[in-house]
N, C-alpha and C positions, 0 to 999 in steps of 0.2 A: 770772613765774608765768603771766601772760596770756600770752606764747608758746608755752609748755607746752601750758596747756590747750586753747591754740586747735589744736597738732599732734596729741593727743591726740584729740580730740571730730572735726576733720577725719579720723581714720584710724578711729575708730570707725565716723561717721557711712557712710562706705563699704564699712566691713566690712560692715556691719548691710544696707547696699544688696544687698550681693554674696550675701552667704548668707539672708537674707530671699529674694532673688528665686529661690533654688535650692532651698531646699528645702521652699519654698510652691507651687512650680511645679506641683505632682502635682493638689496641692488647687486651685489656681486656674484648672485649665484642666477640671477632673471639676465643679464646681462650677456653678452656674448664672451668668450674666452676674453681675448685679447683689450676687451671696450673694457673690462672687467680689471685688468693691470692698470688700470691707469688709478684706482683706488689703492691702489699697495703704493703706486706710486705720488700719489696727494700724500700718502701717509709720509713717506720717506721727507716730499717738501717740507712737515709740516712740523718734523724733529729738526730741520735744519734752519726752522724759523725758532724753534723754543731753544736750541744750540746757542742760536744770537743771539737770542731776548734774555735768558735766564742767565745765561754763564757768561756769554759776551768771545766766543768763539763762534769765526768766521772761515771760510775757506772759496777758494777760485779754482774754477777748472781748467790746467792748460794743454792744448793740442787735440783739440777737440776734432779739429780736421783728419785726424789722422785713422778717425774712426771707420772701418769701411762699411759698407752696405752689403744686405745679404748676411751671410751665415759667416761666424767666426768667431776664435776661442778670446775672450777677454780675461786679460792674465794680472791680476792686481798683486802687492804685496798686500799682507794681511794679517794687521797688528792687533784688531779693534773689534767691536761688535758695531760700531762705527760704517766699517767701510761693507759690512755683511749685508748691507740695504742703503747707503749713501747714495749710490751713482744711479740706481735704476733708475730714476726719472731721464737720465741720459740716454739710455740704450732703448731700443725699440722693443726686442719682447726675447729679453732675455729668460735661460732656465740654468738652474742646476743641477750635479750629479748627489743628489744628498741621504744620509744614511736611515734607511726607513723607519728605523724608529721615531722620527720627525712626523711622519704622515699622519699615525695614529694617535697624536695630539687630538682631540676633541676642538671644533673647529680649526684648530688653524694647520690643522693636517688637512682636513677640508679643502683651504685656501691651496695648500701647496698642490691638493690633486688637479684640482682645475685649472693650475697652470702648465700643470702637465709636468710637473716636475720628475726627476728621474732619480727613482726611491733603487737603493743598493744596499746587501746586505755584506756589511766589512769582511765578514768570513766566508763568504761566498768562495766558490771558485767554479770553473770548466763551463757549462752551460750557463748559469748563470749569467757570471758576467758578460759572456758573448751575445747574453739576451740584453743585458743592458745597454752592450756597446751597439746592440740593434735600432735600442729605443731613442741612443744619444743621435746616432746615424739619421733617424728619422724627424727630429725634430732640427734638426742639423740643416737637414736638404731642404726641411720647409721655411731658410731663411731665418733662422734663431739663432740669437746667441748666448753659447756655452760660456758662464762667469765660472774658474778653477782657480783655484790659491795655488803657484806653484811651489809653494812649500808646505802645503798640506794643513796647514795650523796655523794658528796668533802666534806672533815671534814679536820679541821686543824688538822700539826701534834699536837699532843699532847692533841687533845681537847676528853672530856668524851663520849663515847663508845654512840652507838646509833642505834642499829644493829637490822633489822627489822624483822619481822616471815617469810619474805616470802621466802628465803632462806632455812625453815624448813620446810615449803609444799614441795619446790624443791626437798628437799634431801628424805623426805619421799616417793613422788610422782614418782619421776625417776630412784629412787633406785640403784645410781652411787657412787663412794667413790667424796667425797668432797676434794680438796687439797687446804688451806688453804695460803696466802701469805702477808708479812710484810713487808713494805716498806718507805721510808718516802721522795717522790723526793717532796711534798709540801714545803721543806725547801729551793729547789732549785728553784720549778719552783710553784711560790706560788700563789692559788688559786685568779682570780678574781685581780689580777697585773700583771704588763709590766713587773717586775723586772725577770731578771732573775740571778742567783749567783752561781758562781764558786765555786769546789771540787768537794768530792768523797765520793758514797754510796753504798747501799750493797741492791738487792732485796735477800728477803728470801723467799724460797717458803720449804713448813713447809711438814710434813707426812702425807699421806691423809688418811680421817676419813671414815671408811668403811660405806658401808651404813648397817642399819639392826637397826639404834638404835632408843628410843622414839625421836618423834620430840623436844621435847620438853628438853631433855636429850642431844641431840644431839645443840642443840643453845647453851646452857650454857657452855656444853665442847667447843665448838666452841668461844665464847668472851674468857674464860679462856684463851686456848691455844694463839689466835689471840694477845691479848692485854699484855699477860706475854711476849709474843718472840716480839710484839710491843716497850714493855717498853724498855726492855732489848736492841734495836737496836735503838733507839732513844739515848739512854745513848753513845751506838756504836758511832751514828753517829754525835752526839754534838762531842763529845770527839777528835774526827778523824776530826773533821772541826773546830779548834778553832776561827777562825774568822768571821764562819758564822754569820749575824744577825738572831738571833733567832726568832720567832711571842711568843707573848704573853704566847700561849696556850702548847707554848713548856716550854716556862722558867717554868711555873709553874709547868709543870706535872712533869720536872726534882728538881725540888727542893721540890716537893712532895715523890718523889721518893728514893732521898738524903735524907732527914727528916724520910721516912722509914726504909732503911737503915744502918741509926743512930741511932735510937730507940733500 
């Protein structure tokens, strides 16, 4: 039955991509910038209703208060192609820094232009980048928020921290509070598989980190905080799902965890 429904809700989840983006196209380009997000973000609702309907996976948002207004970097863990469009119905008009190859998609590079997203070229370096760190500055100051994986990629849950500097230029450079958030939907909708698995999870989004501190000060508190409220909701969320099949990377980190503990 979880075969089923995971082939089912995968061929739904992209019908719904495919014709969503065709026949919203008219409206989202006559529309004004921002009036215009709010279509990407129906879209995002409307995976998270075919999530419960077809697979029978649900999830709840906590610390929602801790969101602030105004411009600031939102900092997720990032297992999934799940949490890559999850939250935006939450945030008011987020953008990201993303690799330009993306823009030249045939429409949906389209979409990303109009939101203004911020296209980088990986091997870039010198002027470059200092043009992009222009363009992040200015949409920055117009009250946006910047969405960064601080570990740069999908990492299983459970698997050992890997969290890169450039997160620490951000936070120094844009001088915005950081808001921090823990999540584990890789157990449901798991990196690089068709599977998809039923139950119930919890995103935490954590107290944001003011800006003002050493860059360098500022990462270290940053994995602490990240990977203590991490551990702690992975334990959450085994517990609260007992028949989930776990990956590897989870069983250990919990019996590493159990083991400490006990000690």
């Amino acid at each position: 039955m979880i075969v089923l429904r995971s082939v089912l809700f995968n061929t739904a989840f992209y019908i719904n991509l495919i014709v969503q983006m065709i026949v919203m196209t008219p409206a989202y380009f006559l529309l004004p910038r921002k009036k215009a997000y709010g279509i990407a973000k129906n879209w995002a609702r409307s995976n998270h209703w075919l999530f419960d309907k077809i697979v029978g996976t649900t999830f709840e948002i906590e610390g929602l208060e801790n969101i602030p207004t105004g411009g600031y970097i939102f900092a997720p863990k990032h297992q999934s192609f799940w949490d890559a469009y999850a939250l935006l119905p939450w945030l008011d008009d987020p953008f990201y820094i993303l690799k330009r190859e993306l823009t030249w998609i045939p429409l949906f590079g389209w979409y990303l232009k109009k939101q203004r997203m911020v296209p980088v070229d990986r091997s870039a370096r010198g002027k470059v980048m200092a043009a992009v760190m222009e363009r992040t500055k200015a949409e920055m100051n117009s009250g946006r928020q910047l969405i960064i994986y601080p570990e740069g990629t999908r990492r299983p849950p459970g698997a050992p921290p890997e969290y890169k500097y450039g997160i620490a230029r951000l936070y120094r450079d844009l001088q915005v509070p950081v808001v921090p958030v823990v999540m584990h939907p890789g157990l449901f909708w798991p990196r690089r598989k068709a599977m998809r698995y039923p139950g119930h999870f919890k995103v935490r989004i954590l107290s944001p980190i003011a800006p003002g501190m050493d860059p360098d000060a500022f990462l270290a508190h940053l994995i602490d905080v990240m990977e203590t409220a991490s551990d702690r909701l992975l334990i959450e969320t085994a517990a609260a799902n007992p028949s989930l099949p776990l990956p590897p990377t989870a069983e250990q980190r919990l019996a590493e965890l159990k083991a400490h503990a006990a000690a």
